[in-house]
C-alpha positions in Angstrom: 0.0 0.0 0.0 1.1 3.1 -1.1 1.5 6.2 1.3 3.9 9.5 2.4 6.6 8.4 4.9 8.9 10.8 6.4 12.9 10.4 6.5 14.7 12.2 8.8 18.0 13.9 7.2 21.8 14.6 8.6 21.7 18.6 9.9 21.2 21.2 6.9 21.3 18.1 4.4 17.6 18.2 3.4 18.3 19.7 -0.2 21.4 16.7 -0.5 18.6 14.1 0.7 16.1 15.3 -1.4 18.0 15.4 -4.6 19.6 11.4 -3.6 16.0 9.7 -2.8 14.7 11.5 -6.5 18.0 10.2 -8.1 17.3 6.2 -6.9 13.3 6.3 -8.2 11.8 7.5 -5.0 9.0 10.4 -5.5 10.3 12.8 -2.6 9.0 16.1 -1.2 10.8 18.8 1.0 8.0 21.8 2.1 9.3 25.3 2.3 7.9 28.7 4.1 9.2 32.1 3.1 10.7 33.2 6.3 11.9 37.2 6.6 15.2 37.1 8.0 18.0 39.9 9.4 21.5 40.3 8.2 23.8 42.7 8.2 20.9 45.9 8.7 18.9 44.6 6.3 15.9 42.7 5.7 15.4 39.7 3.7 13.0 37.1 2.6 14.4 33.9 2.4 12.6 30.0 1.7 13.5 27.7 5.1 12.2 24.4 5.6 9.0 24.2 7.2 10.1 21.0 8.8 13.8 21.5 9.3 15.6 18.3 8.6 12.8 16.4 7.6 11.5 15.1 3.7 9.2 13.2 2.7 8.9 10.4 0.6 5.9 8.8 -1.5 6.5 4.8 -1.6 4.8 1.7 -1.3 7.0 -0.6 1.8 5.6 -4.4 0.5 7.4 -3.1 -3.5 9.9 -1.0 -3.3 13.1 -1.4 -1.6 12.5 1.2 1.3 15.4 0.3 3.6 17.6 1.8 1.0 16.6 4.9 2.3 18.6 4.5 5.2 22.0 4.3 3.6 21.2 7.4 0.6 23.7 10.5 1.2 22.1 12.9 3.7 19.6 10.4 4.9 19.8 9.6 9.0 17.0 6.8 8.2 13.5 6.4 7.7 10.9 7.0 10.5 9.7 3.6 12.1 7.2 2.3 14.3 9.1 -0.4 15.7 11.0 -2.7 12.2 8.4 -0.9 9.9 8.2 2.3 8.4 5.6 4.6 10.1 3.2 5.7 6.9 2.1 9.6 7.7 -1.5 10.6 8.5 -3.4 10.7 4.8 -4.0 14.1 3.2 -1.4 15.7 5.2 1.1 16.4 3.0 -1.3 16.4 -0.2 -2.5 19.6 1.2 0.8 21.0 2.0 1.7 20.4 -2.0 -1.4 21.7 -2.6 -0.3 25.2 -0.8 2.5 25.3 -2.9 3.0 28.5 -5.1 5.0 29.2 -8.0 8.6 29.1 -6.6 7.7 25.9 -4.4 7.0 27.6 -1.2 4.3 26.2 1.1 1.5 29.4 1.9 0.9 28.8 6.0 -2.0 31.4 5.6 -2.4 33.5 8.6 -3.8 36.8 9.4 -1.1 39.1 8.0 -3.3 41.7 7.1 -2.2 42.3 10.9 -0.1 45.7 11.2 2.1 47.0 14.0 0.8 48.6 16.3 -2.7 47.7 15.6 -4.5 45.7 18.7 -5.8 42.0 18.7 -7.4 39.3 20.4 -5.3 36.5 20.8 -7.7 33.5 20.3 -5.6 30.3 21.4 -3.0 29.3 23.9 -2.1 30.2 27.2 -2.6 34.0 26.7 -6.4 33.2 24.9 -9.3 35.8 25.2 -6.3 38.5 25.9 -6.1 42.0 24.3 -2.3 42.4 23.1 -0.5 45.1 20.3 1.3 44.0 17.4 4.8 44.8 18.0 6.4 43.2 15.3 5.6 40.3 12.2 8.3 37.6 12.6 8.0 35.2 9.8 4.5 33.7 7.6 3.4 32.3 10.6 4.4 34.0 13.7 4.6 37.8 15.6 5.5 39.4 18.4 2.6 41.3 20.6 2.9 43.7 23.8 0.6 42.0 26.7 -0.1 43.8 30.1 1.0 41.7 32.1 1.8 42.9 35.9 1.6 46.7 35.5 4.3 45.8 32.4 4.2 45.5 28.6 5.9 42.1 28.2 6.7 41.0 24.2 5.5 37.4 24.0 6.0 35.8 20.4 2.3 34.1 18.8 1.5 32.1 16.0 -0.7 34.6 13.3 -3.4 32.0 13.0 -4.2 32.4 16.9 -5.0 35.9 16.5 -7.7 38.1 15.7 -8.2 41.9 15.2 -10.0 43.5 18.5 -12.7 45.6 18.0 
């Protein structure tokens, strides 16, 4: 039976893993994010992996020689359950492909319609159903807000999808 399974890479090897597994047959897939990054006093948007040392592969264990996987340049070795490969929930990374845009980047969607200093609700998580400014937009996914918390404005850093704009 056919599914995704996901293979766990050497450090920073993702991109030499990805282009191995494709070169021996195996239909591979390695999700990126645009990520907005600093260096040297200036801003930049840069692709990152959305799951940092992690690809994933399409491949059906009872036909094709899976294990290997585990001995491909920049491969630490496939994810298991005990001796067998661990087959990843279905549709999860269909709809990750699916997100894809033009220059292979995953969309993580997110409420970035969101300006600084502009207040919101923050809707999940230990700070839910509290009133917070934007501060500042990290990355796709994530911000940093100003809470009150103990007569203090305290930067906490929140996913964009847990938050809402207050009224």
């Amino acid at each position: 039976m056919s599914n995704w399974y996901a293979i766990f890479t050497h450090a920073r090897a993702e991109q030499k893993a990805l282009f191995n597994l494709e070169r021996q047959g195996f239909q591979s897939f390695f999700p990126k994010y645009r990520k907005r990054r600093r260096h040297a006093r200036r801003v930049e948007t840069v692709s990152a992996p959305l799951f940092p040392r992690y690809v994933f592969v399409w491949l059906d264990i009872d036909r094709q020689p899976w294990r290997s996987i585990n001995s491909t340049l920049g491969v630490h070795g496939i994810v298991c359950q005990g001796e067998k490969p661990a087959p990843l929930p279905e549709g999860i990374v269909e709809e990750l492909i699916s997100r894809q845009d033009e220059s292979g980047c995953v969309g993580l969607g997110g409420n970035m319609s969101i300006a600084r200093g502009r207040p919101v609700e923050i809707t999940d998580g230990p700070f839910a159903d509290c009133v917070a400014i934007v501060d500042r937009l990290l990355d796709a996914d994530r911000l940093v807000v100003l809470l009150d918390l103990l007569g203090r404005r305290v930067k906490v850093q929140v996913q964009a999808r847990a938050v809402i704009a207050a009224v």
